[in-house]
C-alpha positions as CSV (number, residue, x, y, z in Angstrom):
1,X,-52.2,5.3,61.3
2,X,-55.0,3.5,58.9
3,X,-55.6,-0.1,59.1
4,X,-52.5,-1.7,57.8
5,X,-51.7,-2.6,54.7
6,X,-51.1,-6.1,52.7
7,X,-47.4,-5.3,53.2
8,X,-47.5,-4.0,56.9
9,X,-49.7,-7.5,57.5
10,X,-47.5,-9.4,56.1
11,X,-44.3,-7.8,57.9
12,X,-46.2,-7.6,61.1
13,X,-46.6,-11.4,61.2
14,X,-42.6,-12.0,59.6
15,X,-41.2,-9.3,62.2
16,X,-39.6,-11.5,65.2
17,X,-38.3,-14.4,62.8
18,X,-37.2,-11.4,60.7
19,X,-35.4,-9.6,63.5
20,X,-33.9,-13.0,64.6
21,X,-32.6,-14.4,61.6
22,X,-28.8,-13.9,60.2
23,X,-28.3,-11.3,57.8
24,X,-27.1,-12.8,54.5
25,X,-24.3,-11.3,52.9
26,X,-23.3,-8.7,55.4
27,X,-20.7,-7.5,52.9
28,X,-23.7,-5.8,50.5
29,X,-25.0,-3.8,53.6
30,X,-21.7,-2.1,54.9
31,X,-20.9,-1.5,51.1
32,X,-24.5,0.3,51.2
33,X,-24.1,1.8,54.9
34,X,-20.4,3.0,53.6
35,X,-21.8,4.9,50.4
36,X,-24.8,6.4,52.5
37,X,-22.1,7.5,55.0
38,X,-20.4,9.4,52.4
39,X,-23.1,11.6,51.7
40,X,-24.6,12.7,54.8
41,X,-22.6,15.6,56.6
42,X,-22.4,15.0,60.5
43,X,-25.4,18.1,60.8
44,X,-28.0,16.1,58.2
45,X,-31.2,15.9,59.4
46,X,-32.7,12.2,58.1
47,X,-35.7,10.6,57.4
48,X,-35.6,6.5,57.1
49,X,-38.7,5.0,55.2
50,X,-39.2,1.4,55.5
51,X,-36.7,1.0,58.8
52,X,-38.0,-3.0,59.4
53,X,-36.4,-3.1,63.1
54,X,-34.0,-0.2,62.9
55,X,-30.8,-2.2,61.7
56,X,-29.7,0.3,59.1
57,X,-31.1,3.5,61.6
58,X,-29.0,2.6,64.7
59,X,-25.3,2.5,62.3
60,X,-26.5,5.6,60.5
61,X,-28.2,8.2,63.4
62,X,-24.6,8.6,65.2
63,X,-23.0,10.3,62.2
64,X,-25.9,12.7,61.6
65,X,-27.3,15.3,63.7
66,X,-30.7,13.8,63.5
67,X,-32.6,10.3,62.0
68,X,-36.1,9.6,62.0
69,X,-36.8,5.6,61.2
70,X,-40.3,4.7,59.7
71,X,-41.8,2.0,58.7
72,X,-45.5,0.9,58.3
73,X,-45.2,-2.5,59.9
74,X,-46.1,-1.7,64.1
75,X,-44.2,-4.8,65.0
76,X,-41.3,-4.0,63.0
77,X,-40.9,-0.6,65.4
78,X,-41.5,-2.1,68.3
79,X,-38.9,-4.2,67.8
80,X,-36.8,-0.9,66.7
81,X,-38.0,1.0,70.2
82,X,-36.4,-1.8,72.1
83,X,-33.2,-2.2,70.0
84,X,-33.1,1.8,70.5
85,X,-33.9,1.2,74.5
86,X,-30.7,-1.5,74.7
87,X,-28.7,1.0,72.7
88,X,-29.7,4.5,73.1
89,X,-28.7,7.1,69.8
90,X,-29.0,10.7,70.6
91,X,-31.4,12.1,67.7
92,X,-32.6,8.8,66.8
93,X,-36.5,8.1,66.8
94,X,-39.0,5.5,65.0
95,X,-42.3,5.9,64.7
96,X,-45.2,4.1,62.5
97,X,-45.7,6.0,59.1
98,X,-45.7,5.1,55.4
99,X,-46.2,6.9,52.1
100,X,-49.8,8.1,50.7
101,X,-51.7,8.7,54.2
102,X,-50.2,11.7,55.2
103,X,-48.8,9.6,58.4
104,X,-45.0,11.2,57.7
105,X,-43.2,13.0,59.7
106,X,-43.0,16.8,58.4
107,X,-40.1,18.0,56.4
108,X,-37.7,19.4,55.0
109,X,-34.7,16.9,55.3
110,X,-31.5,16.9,53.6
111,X,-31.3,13.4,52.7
112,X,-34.5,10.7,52.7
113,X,-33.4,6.8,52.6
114,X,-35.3,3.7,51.5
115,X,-33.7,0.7,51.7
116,X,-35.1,-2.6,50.4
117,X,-38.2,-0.3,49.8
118,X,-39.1,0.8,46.2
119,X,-40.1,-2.4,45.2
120,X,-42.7,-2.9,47.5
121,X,-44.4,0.1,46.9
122,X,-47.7,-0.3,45.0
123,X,-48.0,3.6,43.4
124,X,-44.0,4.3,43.5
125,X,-44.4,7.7,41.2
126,X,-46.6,9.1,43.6
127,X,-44.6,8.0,47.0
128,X,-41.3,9.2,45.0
129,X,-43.3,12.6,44.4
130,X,-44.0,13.2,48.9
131,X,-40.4,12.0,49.2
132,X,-39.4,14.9,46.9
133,X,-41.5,17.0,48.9
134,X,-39.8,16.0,52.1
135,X,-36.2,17.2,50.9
136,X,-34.9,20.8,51.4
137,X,-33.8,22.2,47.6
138,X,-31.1,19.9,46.4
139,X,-31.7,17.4,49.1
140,X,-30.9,13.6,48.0
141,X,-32.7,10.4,47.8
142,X,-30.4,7.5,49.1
143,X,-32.5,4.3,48.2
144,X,-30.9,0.9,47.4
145,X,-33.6,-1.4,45.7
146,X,-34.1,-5.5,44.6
147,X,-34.5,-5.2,40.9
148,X,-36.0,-8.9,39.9
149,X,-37.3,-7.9,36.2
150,X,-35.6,-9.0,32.6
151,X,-34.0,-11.8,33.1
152,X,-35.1,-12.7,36.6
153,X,-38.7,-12.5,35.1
154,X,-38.3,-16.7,35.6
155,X,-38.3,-15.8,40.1
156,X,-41.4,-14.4,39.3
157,X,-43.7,-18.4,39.9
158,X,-41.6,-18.8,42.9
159,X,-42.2,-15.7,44.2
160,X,-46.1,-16.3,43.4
161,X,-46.0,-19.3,45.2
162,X,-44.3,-18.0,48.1
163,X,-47.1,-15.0,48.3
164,X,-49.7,-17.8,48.1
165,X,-48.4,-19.2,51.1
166,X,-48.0,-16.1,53.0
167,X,-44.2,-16.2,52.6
168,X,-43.2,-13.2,50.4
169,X,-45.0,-9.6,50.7
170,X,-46.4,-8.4,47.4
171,X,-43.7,-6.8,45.3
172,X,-42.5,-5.3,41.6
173,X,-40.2,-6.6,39.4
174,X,-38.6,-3.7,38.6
175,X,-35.3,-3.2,36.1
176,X,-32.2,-0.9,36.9
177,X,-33.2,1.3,33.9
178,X,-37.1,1.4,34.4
179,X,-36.4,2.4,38.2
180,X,-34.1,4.7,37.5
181,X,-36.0,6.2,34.7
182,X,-39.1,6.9,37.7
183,X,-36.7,8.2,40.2
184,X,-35.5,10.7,37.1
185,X,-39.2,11.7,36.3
186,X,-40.0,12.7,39.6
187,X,-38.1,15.4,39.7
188,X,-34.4,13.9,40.8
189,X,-30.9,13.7,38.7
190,X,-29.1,10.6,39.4
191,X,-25.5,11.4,41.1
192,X,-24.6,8.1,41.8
193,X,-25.3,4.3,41.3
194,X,-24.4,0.7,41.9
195,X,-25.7,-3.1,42.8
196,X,-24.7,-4.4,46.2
197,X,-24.9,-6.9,45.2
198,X,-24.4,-7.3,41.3
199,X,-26.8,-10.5,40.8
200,X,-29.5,-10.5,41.2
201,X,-29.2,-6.3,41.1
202,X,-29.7,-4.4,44.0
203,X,-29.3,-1.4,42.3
204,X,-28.4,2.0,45.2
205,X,-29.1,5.1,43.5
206,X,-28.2,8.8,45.4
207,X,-30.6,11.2,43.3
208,X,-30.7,14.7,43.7
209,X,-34.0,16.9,44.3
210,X,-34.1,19.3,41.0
């Protein structure tokens, strides 16, 4: 893979306090995990982008016939590869890849995740266009996403500050409606939403490939 990015920089540096630090509210993710579940059939093939240390991969990969985790941060998979060695997951892999450098694994898949993802994104039109590409015909989209826009606009010095002092990666502040409204023009139909949790939104969206 190319250099890394501003984002896989700042996540290689934040990925062992990351990996070590308690998750906050638990309750959001196994809403998330439970809604994901209920749209993959046990012979999906999966691809993860943005898998941080393979959290969200290791619950996921035993209910589908096959999961590939990748995320763009190296030190994020090597932590993954040794959660994955300490609790192997037949047809579960990471490997290093991201959007926009042709580093992804080949398709088609039936579903594509991306979890705490969009927002981080700096061209998210054209990465939602290759994630497209990646699905089968009628394959889904299963993304969950930090909208910090509207009235969360007043995050945005704090936020500023933190990325200043190497403490937040660079990031969008996107709206439910605005990201919805991209997911829509590139070429998926919304089937299902919701915000796990409700404030500030994390809005999960399953959108169908048209």
């Amino acid at each position: 893979m190319p250099a890394p990015t501003p984002q896989a920089a700042f996540w290689n540096g934040m990925a062992r306090r990351y990996a070590a630090a308690p998750m906050r509210a638990p309750e959001n993710w196994e809403k998330t995990l439970e809604r994901t579940l209920a749209h993959l059939p046990a012979e999906a093939e999966v691809l993860e982008l943005g898998c941080g240390t393979g959290s969200t991969a290791l619950r996921l990969a035993p209910h589908v016939a096959r999961y590939v985790g990748t995320d763009d941060a190296d030190a994020m998979i090597a932590i993954a590869h040794e959660k994955l060695a300490a609790e192997p997951v037949a047809g579960l892999s990471f490997a290093a890849a991201r959007p926009g450098d042709g580093s992804l694994p080949p398709g088609p898949f039936d579903a594509v995740t991306a979890f705490n993802l969009l927002h981080l994104l700096p061209d998210l039109p054209a990465a939602l266009a290759e994630m497209r590409g990646l699905l089968k015909p009628g394959g889904l989209l299963i993304a969950k996403t930090p909208c910090l826009g509207g009235r969360y606009t007043v995050l945005w010095p704090v936020v500023a500050a933190l990325r200043l002092f190497g403490k937040a990666p660079p990031l969008r502040f996107l709206r439910p409606p605005r990201l919805e409204a991209t997911i829509e023009a590139a070429g998926f139909a919304i089937e299902e939403r919701g915000d796990y949790p409700a404030r500030p939104p994390s809005r999960f969206v399953v959108a169908r490939r048209l």
